[in-house]
C-alpha positions, -999 to 999 in steps of 0.1 A, spaced: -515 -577 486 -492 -554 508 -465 -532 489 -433 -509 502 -433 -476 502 -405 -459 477 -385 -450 510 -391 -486 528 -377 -502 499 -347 -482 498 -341 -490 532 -353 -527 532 -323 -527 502 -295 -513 525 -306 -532 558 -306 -564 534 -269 -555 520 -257 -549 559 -270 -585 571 -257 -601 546 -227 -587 544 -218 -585 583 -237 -618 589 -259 -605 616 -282 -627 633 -319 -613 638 -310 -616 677 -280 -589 670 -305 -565 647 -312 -534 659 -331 -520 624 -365 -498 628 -391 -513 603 -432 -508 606 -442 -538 635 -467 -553 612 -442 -559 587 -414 -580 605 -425 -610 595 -418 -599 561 -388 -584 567 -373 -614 592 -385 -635 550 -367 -607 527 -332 -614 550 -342 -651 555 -342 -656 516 -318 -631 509 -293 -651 531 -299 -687 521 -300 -680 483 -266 -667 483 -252 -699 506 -256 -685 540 -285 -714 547 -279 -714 585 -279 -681 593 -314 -673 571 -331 -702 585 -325 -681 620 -338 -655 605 -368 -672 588 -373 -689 628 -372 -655 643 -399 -647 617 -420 -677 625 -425 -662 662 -444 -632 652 -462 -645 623 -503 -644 620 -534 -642 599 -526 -677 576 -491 -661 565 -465 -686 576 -441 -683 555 -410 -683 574 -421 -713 594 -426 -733 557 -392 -721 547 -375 -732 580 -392 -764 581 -383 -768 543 -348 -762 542 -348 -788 574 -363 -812 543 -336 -802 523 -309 -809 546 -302 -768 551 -299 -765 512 -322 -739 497 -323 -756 462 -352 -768 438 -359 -809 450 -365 -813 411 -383 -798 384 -422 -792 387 -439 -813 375 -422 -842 368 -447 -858 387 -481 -847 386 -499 -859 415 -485 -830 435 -504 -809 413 -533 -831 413 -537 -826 449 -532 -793 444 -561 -789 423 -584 -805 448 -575 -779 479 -605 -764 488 -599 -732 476 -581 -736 446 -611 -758 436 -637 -734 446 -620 -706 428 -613 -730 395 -657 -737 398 -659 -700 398 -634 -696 366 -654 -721 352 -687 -702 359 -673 -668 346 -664 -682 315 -700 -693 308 -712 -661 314 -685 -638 290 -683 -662 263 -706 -659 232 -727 -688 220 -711 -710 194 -734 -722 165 -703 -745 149 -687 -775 167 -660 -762 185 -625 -761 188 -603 -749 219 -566 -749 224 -555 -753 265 -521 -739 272 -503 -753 297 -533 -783 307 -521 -800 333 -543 -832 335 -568 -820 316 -599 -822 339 -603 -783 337 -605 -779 304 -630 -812 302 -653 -794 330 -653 -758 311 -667 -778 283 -690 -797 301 -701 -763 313 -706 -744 282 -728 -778 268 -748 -775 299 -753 -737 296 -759 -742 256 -727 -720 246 -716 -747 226 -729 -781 214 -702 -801 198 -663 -802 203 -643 -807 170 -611 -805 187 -590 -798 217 -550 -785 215 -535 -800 245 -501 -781 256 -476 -790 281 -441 -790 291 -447 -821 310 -450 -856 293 -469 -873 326 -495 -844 324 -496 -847 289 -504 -882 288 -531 -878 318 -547 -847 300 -550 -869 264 -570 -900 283 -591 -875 307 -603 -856 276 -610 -887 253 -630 -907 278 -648 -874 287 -653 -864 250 -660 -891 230 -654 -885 192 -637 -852 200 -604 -848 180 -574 -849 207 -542 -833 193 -511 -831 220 -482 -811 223 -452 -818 246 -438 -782 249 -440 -752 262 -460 -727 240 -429 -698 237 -413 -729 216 -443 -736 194 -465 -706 191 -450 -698 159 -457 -731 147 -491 -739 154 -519 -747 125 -554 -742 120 -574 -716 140 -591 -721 175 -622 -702 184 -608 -705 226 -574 -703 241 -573 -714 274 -549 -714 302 -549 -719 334 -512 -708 359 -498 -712 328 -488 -680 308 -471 -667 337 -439 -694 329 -424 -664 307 -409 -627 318 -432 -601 302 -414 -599 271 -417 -631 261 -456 -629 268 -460 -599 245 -440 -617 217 -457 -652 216 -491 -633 227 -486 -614 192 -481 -648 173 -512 -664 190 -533 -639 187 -542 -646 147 -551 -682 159 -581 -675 184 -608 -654 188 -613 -658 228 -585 -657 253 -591 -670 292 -564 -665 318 -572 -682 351 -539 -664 370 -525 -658 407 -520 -620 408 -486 -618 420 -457 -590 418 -429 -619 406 -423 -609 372 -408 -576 371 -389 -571 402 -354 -582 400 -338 -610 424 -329 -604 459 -353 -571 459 -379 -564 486 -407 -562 469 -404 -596 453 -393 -612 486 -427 -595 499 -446 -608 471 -436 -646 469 -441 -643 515 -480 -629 508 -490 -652 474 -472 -689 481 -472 -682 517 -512 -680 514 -514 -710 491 -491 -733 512 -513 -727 540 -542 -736 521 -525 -770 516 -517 -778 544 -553 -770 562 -565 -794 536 -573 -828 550 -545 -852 534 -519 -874 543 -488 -856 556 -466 -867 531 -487 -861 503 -493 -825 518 -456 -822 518 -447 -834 481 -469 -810 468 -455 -786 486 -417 -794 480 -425 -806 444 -447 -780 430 -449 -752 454 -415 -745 468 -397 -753 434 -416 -724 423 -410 -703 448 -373 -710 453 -366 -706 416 -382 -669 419 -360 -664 447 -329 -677 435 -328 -674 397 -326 -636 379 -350 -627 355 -350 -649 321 -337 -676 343 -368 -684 366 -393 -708 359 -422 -687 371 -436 -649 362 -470 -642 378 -479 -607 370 -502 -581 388 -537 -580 374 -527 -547 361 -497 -558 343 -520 -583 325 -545 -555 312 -518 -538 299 -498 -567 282 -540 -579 268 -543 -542 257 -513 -534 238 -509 -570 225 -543 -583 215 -563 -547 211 -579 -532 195 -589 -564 177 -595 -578 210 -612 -564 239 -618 -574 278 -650 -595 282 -645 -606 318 -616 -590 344 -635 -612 375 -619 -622 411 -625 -661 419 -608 -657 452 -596 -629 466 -583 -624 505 -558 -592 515 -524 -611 504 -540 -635 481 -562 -639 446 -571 -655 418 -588 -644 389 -604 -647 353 -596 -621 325 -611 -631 294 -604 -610 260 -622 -613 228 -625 -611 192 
């Protein structure tokens, strides 16, 4: 991932005020910004613009962008052709994930499922063998075939034998439902407990112990703060913690700055891409973009800290947070990349008892 310099961002933060402010079109810009960088910048004013109401006038900007844009970062032409979706609004279509097959099909891009196989393969190689049946709590579960395929995994490698129970959490009653039948026709005789939440609302709450917490793009729906304090009530409930995360700088930067303008361009510019190269019909392409994808993204955009629904943290941020919060009972098992490009990657970190 690309960063600003100190000095860039300053500058990125004044030219930003002065377009916005004087309403200048990116035909009328005279600014001096590194050449390889443009793209990002023509992004920064595109977003800048449209999530304060000036929607016409950033989707020139984001179409000036599109011209000089290269190496699988499109970012300004997805916004463009987005807000031309949306009717030039630059608002969330709807909640993510009130319907999951957007995410489905997100799940089955070729990269995001290679990297999920590779997760899955880390996770047999950090975590101890288990000589009880046992029992696994998956944060934020989606439809449940991840968590069903780790535990396939850990059978076939002979980590663990049995399943006494899986914790199913999600904000999303359709997930929910889809993750409960996935995991009790793929694990017969397993116990199958649900939760319809999202874990900052229940972590206090939670009984019994679990020997695994799992989630996957799923902890990163709270600012860091929240993290540390329902990562403190979690932690006397499991003895393994596994993140599979983007690494992404969305969490602490505040809205309309630079570098989280850059960040969202590099890390759901990337994935976009990759959903789009997949072979699917357009339309499903498109819902899981505008559904899933671009809600995200748009909410970073748009909302201020404690009011966005997404908070993907550097990898580094996520040592520290699994340092200060879970050590020194806890200490890192697995910190592994499952995909990793120059604006782009995914990753395993996986703490234990």
């Amino acid at each position: 991932m690309l960063f600003l310099a100190e000095q860039e961002r300053q500058q990125w933060n004044n030219l930003g005020s002065e377009i916005l402010q004087s309403r200048i079109s990116p035909r009328d810009w005279q600014g001096d910004i590194r050449s390889n960088l443009r793209p990002f910048f023509n992004y920064y004013a595109g977003t800048l613009l449209a999530a304060q109401g000036q929607e016409h006038l950033g989707k020139q900007w984001f179409i000036a962008g599109a011209q000089v844009e290269e190496d699988g970062l499109f970012s300004n032409a997805f916004a463009a052709a987005f807000l031309e979706r949306q009717n030039n609004r630059f608002v969330m279509p709807e909640p993510a994930f009130a319907d999951p097959r957007p995410f489905v099909h997100f799940a089955g891009v070729p990269v995001v499922k290679k990297s999920r196989e590779h997760f899955i393969k880390q996770c047999g190689h950090s975590l101890p063998r288990f000589g009880h049946p046992v029992k696994i709590m998956d944060i934020g579960c989606g439809n449940g075939a991840l968590v069903v395929s780790l535990l396939h995994h850990l059978q076939d490698e002979e980590k663990i034998r049995d399943v006494a129970e899986v914790l199913l959490i999600d904000q999303s009653p359709a997930m929910i439902e889809l993750a409960k039948q996935t995991v009790a026709d793929e694990l017969p005789g397993t116990t199958v407990l649900t939760s319809n939440n999202r874990i900052e609302n229940i972590s206090g709450d939670i009984n019994g112990t679990y020997d695994i917490g799992l989630s996957s793009l799923a902890y990163h729906h709270m600012p860091f703060e929240q993290k540390q304090v329902h990562l403190g009530k979690l932690k006397h409930l499991i003895d393994h913690f596994i993140i599979f995360e983007l690494d992404a700088n969305n969490d602490l930067p505040e809205l309309y700055s630079p570098e989280l303008a850059m960040s969202v361009y590099q890390s759901y510019g990337r994935i976009i891409d990759f959903v789009f190269a997949h072979d699917a019909p357009v339309e499903v392409a498109q819902a899981c973009v505008d559904c899933f994808l671009m809600t995200e993204a748009v909410s970073i955009l748009t909302r201020p800290r404690g009011q966005r629904t997404d908070y993907h943290m550097l990898r580094t941020q996520w040592r520290h947070l699994f340092d200060t919060e879970l050590g020194p009972e806890f200490v890192c098992l697995c910190d592994a990349a499952c995909y990793a490009d120059e604006y782009l990657e995914l990753f395993t970190m996986h703490y234990g008892r």
